[in-house]
C-alpha positions as CSV (number, residue, x, y, z in Angstrom):
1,X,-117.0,-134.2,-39.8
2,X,-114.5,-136.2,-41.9
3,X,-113.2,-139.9,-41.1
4,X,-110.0,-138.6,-40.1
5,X,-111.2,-136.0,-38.0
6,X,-114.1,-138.6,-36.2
7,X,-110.9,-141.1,-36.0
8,X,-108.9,-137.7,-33.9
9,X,-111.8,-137.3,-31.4
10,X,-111.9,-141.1,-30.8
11,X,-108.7,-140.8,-29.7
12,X,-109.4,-138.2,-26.7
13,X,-109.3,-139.9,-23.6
14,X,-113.0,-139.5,-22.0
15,X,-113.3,-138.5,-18.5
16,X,-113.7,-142.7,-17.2
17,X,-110.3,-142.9,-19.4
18,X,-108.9,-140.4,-17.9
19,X,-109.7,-141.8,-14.4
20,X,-109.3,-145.7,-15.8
21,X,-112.1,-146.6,-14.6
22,X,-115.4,-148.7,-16.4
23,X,-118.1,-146.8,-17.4
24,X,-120.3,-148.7,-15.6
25,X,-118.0,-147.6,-12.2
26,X,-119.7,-146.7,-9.1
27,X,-119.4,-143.5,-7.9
28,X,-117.3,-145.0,-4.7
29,X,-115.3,-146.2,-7.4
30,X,-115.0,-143.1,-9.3
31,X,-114.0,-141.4,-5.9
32,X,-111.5,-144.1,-4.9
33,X,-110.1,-143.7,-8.7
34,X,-110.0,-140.0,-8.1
35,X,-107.8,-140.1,-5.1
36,X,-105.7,-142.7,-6.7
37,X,-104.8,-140.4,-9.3
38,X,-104.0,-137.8,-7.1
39,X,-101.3,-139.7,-5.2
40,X,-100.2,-140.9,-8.3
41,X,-99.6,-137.2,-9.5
42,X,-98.1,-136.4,-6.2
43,X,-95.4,-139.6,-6.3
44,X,-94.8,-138.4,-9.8
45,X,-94.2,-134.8,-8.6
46,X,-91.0,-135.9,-5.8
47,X,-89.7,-138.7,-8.3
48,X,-89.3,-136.2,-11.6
49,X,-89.2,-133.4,-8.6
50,X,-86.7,-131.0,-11.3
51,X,-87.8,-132.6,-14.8
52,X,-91.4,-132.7,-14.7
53,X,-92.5,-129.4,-15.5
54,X,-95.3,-127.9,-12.7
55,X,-97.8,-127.4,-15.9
56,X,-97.7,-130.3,-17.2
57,X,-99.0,-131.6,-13.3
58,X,-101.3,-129.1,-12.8
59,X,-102.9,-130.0,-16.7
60,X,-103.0,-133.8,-14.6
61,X,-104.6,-132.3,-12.2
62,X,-107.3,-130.2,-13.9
63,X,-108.1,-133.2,-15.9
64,X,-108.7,-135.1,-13.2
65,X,-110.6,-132.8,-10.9
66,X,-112.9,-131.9,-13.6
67,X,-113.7,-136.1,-14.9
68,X,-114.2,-136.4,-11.0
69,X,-116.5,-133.6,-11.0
70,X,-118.5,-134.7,-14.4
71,X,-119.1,-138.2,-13.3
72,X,-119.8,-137.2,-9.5
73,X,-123.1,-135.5,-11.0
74,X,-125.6,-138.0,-11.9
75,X,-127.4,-135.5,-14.3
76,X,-124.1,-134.7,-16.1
77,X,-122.9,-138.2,-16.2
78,X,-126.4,-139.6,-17.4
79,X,-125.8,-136.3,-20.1
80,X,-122.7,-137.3,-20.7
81,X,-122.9,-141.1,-21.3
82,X,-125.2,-140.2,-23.9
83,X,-122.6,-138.4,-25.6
84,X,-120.3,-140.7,-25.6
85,X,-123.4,-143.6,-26.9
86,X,-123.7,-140.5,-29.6
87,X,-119.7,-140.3,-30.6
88,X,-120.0,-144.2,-31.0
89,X,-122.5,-144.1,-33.4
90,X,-121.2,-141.2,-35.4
91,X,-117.8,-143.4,-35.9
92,X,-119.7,-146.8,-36.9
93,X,-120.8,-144.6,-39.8
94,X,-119.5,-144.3,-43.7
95,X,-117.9,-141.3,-43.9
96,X,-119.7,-140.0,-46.2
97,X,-122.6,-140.2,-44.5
98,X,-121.0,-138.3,-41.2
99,X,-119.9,-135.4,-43.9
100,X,-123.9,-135.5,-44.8
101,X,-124.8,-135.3,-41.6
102,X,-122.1,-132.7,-40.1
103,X,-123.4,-130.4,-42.8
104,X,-127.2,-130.7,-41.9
105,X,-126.6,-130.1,-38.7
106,X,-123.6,-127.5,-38.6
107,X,-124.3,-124.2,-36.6
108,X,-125.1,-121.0,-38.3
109,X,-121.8,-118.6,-39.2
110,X,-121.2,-116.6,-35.9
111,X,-122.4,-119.3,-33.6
112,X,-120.6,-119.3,-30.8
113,X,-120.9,-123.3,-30.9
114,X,-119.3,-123.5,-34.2
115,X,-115.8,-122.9,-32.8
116,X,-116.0,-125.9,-30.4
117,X,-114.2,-129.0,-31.2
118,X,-116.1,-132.3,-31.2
119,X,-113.7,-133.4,-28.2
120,X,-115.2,-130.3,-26.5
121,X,-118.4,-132.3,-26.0
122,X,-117.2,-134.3,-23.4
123,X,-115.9,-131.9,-21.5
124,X,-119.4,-130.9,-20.1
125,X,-119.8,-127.9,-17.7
126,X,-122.4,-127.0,-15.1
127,X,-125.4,-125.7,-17.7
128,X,-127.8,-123.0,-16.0
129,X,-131.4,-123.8,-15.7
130,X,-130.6,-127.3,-15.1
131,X,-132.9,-127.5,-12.8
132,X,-135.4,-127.6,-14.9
133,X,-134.6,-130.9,-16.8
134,X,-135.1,-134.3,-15.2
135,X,-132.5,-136.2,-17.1
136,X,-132.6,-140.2,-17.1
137,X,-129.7,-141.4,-15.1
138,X,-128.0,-144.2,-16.9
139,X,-129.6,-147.7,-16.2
140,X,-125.4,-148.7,-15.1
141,X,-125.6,-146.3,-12.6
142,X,-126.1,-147.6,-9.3
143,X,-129.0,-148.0,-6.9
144,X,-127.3,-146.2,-4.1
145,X,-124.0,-144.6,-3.3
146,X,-122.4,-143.5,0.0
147,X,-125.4,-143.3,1.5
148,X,-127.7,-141.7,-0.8
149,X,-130.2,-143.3,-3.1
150,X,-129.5,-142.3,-7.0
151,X,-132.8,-140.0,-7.0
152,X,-131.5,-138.0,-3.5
153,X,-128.1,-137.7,-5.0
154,X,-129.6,-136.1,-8.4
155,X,-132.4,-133.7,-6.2
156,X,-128.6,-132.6,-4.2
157,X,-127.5,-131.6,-7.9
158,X,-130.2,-129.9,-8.9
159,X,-131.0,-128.0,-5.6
160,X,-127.1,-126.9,-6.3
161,X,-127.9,-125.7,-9.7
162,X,-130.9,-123.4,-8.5
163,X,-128.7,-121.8,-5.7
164,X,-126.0,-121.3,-7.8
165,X,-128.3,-119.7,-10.5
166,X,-130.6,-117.8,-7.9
167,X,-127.6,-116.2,-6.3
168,X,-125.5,-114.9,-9.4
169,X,-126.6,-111.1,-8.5
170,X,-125.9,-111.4,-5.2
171,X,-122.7,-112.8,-6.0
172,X,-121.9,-109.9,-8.6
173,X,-123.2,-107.4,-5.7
174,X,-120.6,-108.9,-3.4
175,X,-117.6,-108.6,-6.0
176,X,-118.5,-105.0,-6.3
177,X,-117.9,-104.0,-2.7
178,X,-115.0,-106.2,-2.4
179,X,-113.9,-103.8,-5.8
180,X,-115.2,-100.7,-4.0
181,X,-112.2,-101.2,-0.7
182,X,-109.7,-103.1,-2.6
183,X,-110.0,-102.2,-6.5
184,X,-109.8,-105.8,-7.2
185,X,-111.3,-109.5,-5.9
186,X,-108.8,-111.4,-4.3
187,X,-109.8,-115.1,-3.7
188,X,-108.9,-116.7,0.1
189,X,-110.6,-118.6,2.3
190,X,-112.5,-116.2,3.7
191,X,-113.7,-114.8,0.4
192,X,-114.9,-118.2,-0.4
193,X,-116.9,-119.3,2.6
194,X,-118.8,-115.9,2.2
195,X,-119.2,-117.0,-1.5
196,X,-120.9,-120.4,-0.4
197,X,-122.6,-118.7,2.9
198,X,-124.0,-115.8,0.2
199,X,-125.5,-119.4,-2.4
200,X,-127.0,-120.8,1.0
201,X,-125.3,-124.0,0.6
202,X,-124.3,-125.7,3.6
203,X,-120.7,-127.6,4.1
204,X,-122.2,-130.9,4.5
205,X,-124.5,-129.9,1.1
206,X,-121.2,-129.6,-0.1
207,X,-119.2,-132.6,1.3
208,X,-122.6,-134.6,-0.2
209,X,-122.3,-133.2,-3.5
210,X,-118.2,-132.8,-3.8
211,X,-117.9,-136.7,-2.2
212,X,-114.8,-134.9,-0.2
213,X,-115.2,-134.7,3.8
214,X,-116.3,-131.6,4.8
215,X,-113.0,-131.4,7.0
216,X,-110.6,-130.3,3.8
217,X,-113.5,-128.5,2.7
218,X,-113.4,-126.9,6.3
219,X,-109.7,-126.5,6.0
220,X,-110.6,-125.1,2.4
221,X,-112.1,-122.3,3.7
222,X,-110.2,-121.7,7.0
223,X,-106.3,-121.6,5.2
224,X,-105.4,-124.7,7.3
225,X,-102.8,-126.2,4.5
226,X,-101.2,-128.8,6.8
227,X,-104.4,-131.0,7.0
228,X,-104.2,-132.0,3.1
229,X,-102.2,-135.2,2.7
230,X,-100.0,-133.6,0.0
231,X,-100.1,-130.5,-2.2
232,X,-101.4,-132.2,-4.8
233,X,-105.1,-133.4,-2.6
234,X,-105.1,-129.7,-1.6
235,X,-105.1,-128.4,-5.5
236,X,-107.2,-131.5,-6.4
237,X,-110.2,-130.7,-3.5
238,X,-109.8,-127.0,-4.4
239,X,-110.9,-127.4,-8.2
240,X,-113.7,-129.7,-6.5
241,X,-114.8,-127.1,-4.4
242,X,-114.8,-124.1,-7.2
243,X,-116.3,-126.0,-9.8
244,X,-119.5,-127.1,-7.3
245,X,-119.9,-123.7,-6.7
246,X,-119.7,-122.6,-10.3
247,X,-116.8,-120.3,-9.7
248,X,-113.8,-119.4,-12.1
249,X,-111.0,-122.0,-11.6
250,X,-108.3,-119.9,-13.1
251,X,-108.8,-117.1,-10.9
252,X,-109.2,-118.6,-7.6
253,X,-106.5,-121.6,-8.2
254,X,-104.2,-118.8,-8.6
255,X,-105.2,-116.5,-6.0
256,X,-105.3,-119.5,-3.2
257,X,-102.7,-121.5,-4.6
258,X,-100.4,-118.2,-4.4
259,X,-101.3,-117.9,-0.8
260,X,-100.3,-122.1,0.0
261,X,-97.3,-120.9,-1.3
262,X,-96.7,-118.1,0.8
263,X,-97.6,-120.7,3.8
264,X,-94.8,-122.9,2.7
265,X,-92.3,-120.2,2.4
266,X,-93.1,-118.8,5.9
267,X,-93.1,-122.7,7.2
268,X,-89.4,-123.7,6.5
269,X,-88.2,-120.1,6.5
């Protein structure tokens, strides 16, 4: 890795940038931050209502969904910080000596990893088997949050990350009998609570893990649109909910989403 190119990456926002909070932010924090950002997207959304392109909000909104999700998860958090500790140090090096060290360590030709950006670190996803590692959580992180010691709030991850793993057969079993009557999987909120009922994981598992009240996640999963605050919370708490579950966001954003607007269409005629 080149100066320039370590100078680049320093200049992607990290998730706690993108959510402007401290690294050292509590995860009520975090959440409040998360909702702030939301509203902020939705006031944006009616004041530039025809010159702010929908992409460029639902970019926003991915971006923050996902930091939300990242720094929600103690064991991806603690992963993550360490990343970040790992990018400083990189860039308090001579350049030469990154250039060294990119080359030592570069990936074999074909590998899959080679064609990731170094920005594309800190974007970390739900990693299977992560059950089995018991990462340190970061000595900032606090003692307890919303209820739940640190240690309870990582076992809740980690139980997640078994029944998400354990259940990926049943879960391709169930696409291919929705397939077999319909010729393709169509994501609603039916479709979905049989996706968590099929992982075993409970809406109050969820509302623990997500940090969003298992009423919108209720409302997730029964279609009720008008209990969300805006769109914008709706879209925000959906990505929430998918990416807990280790689902495909593109699919089912589209798929749901597609039906909201079908609601609103029907709503004011």
């Amino acid at each position: 890795m080149t100066g320039l190119e370590n100078s680049l990456m320093q200049e992607e926002e990290n998730y706690y940038q993108i959510l402007s909070v401290p690294s050292t932010a509590t995860l009520i924090e975090i959440r409040n931050a998360f909702e702030e950002k939301l509203e902020e997207a939705h006031l944006e959304a009616i004041a530039a209502y025809s010159l702010l392109p929908e992409v460029e909000t639902e970019e926003k909104l991915l971006q923050y969904s996902q930091a939300f999700v990242a720094l929600a998860n103690p064991i991806a958090r603690a992963k993550y910080d360490d990343e970040i500790k790992q990018l400083e140090i990189a860039s308090k090096q001579p350049a030469n000596q990154l250039d060294s060290a990119s080359t030592t360590i570069a990936p074999h030709p074909g590998d899959p990893e080679r064609e990731k950006t170094e920005a594309a670190l800190l974007r970390i996803k739900p990693v299977k088997k992560q059950h089995e590692e018991k990462l340190e959580i970061t000595k900032s992180a606090p003692k307890e949050v919303v209820g739940q010691t640190q240690e309870e709030r990582q076992d809740f991850y980690l139980n997640l990350a078994v029944k998400n793993e354990l259940s990926e057969d049943s879960l391709e079993e169930y696409y291919s009998k929705l397939r077999a009557h319909g010729g393709k999987v169509t994501f609603n909120g039916a479709v979905l609570k049989q996706i968590r009922e099929l992982k075993s994981i409970t809406l109050d598992e969820l509302a623990k893990i997500t940090c969003i009240r298992s009423t919108y996640l209720e409302a997730i999963e029964d279609e009720i649109f008008h209990k969300f605050p805006s769109e914008i919370y709706l879209k925000g708490y959906l990505i929430c909910y998918v990416e807990a579950m280790n689902l495909s966001v593109e699919k089912i954003y589209e798929d749901y989403i597609c039906l909201y607007k079908n609601y609103l269409e029907a709503k004011n005629g």
